[in-house]
N, C-alpha and C positions, 0 to 999 in steps of 0.2 A: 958425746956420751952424757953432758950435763942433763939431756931430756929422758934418759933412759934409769933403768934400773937393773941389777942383776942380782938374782936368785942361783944360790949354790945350792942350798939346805931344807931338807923339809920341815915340816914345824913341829914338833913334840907332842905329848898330851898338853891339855891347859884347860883350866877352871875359873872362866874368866866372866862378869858383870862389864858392858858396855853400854854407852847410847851411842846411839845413830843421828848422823844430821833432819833435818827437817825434812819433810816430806816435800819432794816437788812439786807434783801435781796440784796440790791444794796449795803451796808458796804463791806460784803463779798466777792461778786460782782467786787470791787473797787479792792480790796485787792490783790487778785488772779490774777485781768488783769494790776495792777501797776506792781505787783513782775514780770513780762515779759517784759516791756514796756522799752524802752530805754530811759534813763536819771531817774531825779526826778516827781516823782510824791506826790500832795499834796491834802489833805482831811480835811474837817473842817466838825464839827459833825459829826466824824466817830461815830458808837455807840460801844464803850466801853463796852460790854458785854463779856463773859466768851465766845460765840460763836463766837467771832469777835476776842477778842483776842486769840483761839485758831488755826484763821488761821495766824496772823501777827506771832505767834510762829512756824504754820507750812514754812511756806517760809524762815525766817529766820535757822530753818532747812536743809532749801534745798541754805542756802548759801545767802540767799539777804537781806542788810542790812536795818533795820526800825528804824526809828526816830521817840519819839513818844510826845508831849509837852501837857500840859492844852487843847491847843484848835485848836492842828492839829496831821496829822499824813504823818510823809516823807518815802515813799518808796523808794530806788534807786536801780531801774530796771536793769536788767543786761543785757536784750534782749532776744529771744526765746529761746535761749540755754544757758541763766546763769543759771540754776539750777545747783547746783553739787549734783549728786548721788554717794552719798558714800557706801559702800559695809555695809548690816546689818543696814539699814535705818531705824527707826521706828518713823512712824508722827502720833498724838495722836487728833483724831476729837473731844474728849470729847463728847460733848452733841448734837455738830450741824451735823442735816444729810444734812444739805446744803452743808457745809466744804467737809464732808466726800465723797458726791458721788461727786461734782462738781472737785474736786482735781485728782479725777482719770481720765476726761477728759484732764489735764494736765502734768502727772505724763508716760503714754501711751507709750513714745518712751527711757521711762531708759534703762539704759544699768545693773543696777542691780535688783534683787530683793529689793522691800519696802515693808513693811509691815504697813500696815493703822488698830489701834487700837481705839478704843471708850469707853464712858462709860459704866454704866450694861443696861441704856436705851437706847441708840444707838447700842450696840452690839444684841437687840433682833429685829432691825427693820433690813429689807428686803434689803441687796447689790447686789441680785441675779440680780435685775431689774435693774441696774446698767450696771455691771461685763458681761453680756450676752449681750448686744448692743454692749460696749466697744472693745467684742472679736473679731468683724465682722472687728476693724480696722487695725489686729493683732497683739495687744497686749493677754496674757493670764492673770490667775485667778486662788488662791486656796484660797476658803474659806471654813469660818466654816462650818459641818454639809451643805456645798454646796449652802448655803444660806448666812450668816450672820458675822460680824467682830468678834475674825481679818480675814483680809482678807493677801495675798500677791501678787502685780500686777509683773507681769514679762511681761517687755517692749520688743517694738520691732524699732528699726532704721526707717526700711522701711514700715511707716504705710500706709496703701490703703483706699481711700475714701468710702463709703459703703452706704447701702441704710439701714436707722432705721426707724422702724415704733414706734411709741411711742403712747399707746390706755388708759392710766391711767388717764393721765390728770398729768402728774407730771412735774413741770418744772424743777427739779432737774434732773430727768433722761435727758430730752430735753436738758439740758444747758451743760452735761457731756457730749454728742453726737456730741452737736457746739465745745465742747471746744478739742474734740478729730479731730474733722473735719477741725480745721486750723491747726493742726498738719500737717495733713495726705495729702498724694499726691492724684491730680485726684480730682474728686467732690464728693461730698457726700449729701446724698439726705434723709430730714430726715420728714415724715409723721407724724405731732403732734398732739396730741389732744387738744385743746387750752386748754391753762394753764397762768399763771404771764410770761410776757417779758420781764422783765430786763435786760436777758440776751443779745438777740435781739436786744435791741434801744440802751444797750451798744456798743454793735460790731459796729451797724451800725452808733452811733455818730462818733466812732474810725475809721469810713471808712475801716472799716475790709469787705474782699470780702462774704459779704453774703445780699441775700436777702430773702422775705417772701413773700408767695403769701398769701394774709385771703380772698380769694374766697368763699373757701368751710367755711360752716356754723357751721361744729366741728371740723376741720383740720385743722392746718397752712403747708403749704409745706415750707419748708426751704431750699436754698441751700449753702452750705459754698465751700470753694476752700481756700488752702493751704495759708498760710500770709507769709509776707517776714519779719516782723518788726510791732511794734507795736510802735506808738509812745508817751511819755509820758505826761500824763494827770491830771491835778488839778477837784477837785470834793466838791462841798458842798453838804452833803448829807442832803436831805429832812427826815422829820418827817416821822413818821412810821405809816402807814394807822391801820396794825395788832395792833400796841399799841394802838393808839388811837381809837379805838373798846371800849376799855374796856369803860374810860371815855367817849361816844358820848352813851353809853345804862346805864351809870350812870345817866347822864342827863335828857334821856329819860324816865325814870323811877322814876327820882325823881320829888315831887308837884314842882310847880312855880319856874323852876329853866328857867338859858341858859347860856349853854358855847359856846367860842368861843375856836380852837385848829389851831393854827397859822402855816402855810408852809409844809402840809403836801401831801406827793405824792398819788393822786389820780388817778393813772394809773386804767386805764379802766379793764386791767386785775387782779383787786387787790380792786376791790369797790364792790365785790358781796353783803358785809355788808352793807353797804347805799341802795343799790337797793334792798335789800330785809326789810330793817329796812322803809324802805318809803314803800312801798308795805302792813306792819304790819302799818301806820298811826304816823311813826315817823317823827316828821317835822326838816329835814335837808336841810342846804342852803351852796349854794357854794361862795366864795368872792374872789376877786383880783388873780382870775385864771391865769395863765401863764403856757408857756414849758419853761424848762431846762433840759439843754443836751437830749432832749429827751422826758423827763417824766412830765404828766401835773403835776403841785402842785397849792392844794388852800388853803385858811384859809377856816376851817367848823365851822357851827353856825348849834349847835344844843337846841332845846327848849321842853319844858316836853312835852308829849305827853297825849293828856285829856283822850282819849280813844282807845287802843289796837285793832286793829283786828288781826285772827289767820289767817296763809297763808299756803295753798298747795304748798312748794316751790320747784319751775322750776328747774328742775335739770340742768338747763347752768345753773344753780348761783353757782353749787359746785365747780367748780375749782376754783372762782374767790372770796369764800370765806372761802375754806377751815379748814384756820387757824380760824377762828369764829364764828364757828356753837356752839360751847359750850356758850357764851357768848350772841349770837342770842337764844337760849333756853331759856335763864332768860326772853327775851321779850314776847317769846310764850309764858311761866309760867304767864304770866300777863294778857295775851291776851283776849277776850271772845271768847271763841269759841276752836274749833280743829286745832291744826296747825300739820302738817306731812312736815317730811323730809327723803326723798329718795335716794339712790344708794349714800350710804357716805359709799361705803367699804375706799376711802382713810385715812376717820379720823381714823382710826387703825392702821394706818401708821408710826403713828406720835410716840411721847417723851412716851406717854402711851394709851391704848385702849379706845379715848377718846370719842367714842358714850357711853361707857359702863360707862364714869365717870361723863358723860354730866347727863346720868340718874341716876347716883346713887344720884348728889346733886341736881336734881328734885324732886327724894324720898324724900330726908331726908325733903325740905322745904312744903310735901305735896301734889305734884304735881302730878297727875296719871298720867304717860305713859306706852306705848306699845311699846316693840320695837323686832325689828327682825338682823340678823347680820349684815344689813346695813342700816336700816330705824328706824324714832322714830314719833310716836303720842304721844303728850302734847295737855293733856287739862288742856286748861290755867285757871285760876280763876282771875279776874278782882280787887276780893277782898284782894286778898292774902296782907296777914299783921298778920307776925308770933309773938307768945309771948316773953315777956322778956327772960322768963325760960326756952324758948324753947330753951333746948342743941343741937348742934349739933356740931360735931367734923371733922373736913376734916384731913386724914393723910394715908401713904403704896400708894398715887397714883405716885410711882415712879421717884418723885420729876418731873412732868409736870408742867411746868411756867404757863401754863395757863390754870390747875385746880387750883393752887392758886388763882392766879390774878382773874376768873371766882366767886372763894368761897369770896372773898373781896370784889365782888361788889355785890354777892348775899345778904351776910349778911348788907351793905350800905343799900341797897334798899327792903330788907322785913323785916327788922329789927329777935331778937331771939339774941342767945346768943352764939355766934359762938368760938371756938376754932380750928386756921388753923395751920399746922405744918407745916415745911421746907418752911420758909421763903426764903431762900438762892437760892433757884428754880428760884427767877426772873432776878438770875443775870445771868442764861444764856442768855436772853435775851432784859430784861428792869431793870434793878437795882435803875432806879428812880422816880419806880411804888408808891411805900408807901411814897416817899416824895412829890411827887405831890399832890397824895391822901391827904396826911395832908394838904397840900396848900387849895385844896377845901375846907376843912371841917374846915381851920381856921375859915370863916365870915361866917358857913352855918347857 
């Protein structure tokens, strides 16, 4: 039971100022375009998670030195070719498929055989989608069962620019494409389906040769052309819009509360959660907006919400909220009325089959839904307010950070009698999930 947690109570009103750990995606982001970059580069709220430090292990691997203190992190860049590829390489993604596909857009031109391992959760999601764009630039590919890690990339010197079409919606496949296409000689020309940019307003603060056309209404055209140098960059990394998900529908959900959640990056391709939490009647404000390097960040003020509506939601909001459709569900569960969500084949994509887990802790807190392989109806009940004794147990979902985090705020906000296992789940990602959570719930 030391890996678990139990919830008796639900949480009160609370008027509470937070920050949020660092943002992931641009963490990792950081990480992978320092270890290239000539000279030092320096980070403050890097996020310290098991996904972020399993890339500052993967690079140091490939040779480049990190320095890591309380409240920064120094990479010293070696430039496009400090990698060293040593013969029988093996770099361990652990849990993040961000590490893992984004790394092989950088890995492309070895002169040995690597081999790229994961954990039992990351070795059943999909590299094929990867490994198959990758080959057009040629580099090759043997993987598991011809899908799945480990994988082995066998590099090629002489990489050629290529045209990728990319129809998922996945900005991990897109950024492994960019990341392959400043390698490679010639231009390379990649057709995206919009997804998160990080990638993108990265390159393009770095003055790296690419541009985006956002004409088309589900396409981004992209073109990159080969870099000569990268040069080295300092970076404060913004709050994590995916974390603070969890906290802005605690809020929400709870009577006569309002939080404020200070400096977090509110990139347009990454707010599908707001635009569709406003759409359900949740009242969120934006404050002392600004860009950095790029990326809008603002403090968010969110306040209870009196009454829920259910929404038919727009399927442009899927890329853009991906990682929070499990967590948007607790809202529907409240809602009055039918809420439906459509063509979410990605969320199976992820740490575990999480339309299937998004429903099962629907069930358990009495919620009817319908679901099909890639859609879910939730009829929401307005009233929902579970017993003391009402047991339920969350545990076997593969250790997914955010079936935990999801089952913490379910059991917050309908109260019952919860027991959640594999605690240790948020340190792939948020490790300062439960001490925040206490913060609120000290004066609630």
């Amino acid at each position: 039971m030391a890996n678990s947690i139990i919830i008796k109570k639900k949480i009160n009103n609370f008027s509470k100022k937070i920050l949020v750990s660092g943002d992931k995606s641009i963490s990792i982001r950081w990480v992978l375009l320092a270890s290239l970059a000539n000279g030092v580069s320096i980070a403050k709220n890097l996020l310290m998670s098991e996904d972020v430090i399993a890339a500052i292990e993967t690079i140091k691997k490939l040779g480049i030195k990190v320095k890591l203190n309380k409240n920064s992190c120094k990479i010293f860049g070696k430039g496009l070719s400090g990698y060293k590829y040593k013969k029988n390489l093996v770099l361990d993604a652990k849990n993040s498929g961000t590490l893992g596909r984004l790394i092989l857009g950088l890995l492309i031109n070895t002169n040995y055989p690597i081999k790229l391992i994961g954990d039992k959760s990351l070795s059943k999601r999909d590299f094929k989608r990867v490994s198959e764009p990758l080959s057009k630039f040629g580099a090759s590919f043997k993987l598991k069962k011809n899908k799945s890690l480990p994988l082995t990339i066998y590099g090629n010197k002489k990489l050629e620019g290529s045209y990728i079409y990319e129809n998922r919606g996945s900005a991990q496949c897109k950024s492994a494409a960019i990341f392959a296409g400043l390698r490679s000689s010639g231009l390379t020309k990649i057709k995206a389906k919009k997804s998160r940019n990080h990638t993108e307003l990265l390159c393009k603060y770095l003055k790296l040769p690419i541009s985006v056309n956002k004409k088309d209404k589900k396409y981004d055209i992209i073109k990159i052309k080969k870099i000569k140098k990268i040069k080295n960059f300092n970076y404060k990394i913004p709050s994590d819009i995916s974390s603070s998900a969890f906290f802005i529908v605690l809020a929400a959900l709870s009577n006569n509360s309002k939080l404020m959640i200070h400096n977090v990056n509110i990139n347009p391709s990454r707010i599908g959660v707001i635009k569709i939490l406003k759409k359900m009647g949740v009242e969120i404000n934006f404050k002392n907006q600004k860009i950095y390097k790029g990326e809008k960040i603002a403090d968010i003020i969110i306040k209870s919400a009196k009454t829920l509506k259910s929404i038919n939601c727009p399927v442009e909001f899927n890329s853009q909220a991906i990682d929070e459709f499990l967590i948007i569900f607790l809202v529907a569960a409240k809602a009055k009325g039918v809420s439906y969500f459509k063509k979410l084949d990605e969320l199976n994509q992820k740490e575990s089959p999480r339309l299937k887990w998004g429903e099962n802790i629907l069930n358990k807190i009495g919620i009817k839904t319908i679901s099909t392989r890639d859609s879910i109806k939730i009829f929401g009940n307005p009233n929902l307010n579970l017993a003391e004794n009402k047991k339920i147990i969350i545990k076997n979902y593969l250790k997914d950070h955010r079936v935990f985090m999801t089952s913490t705020i379910a059991a917050l906000s309908f109260g019952g009698s919860w027991e959640i296992h594999d605690k240790d789940s948020i340190k792939t990602s948020f490790p300062n999930f439960l001490k925040i959570i206490n913060n609120i719930k000290k004066n609630d």
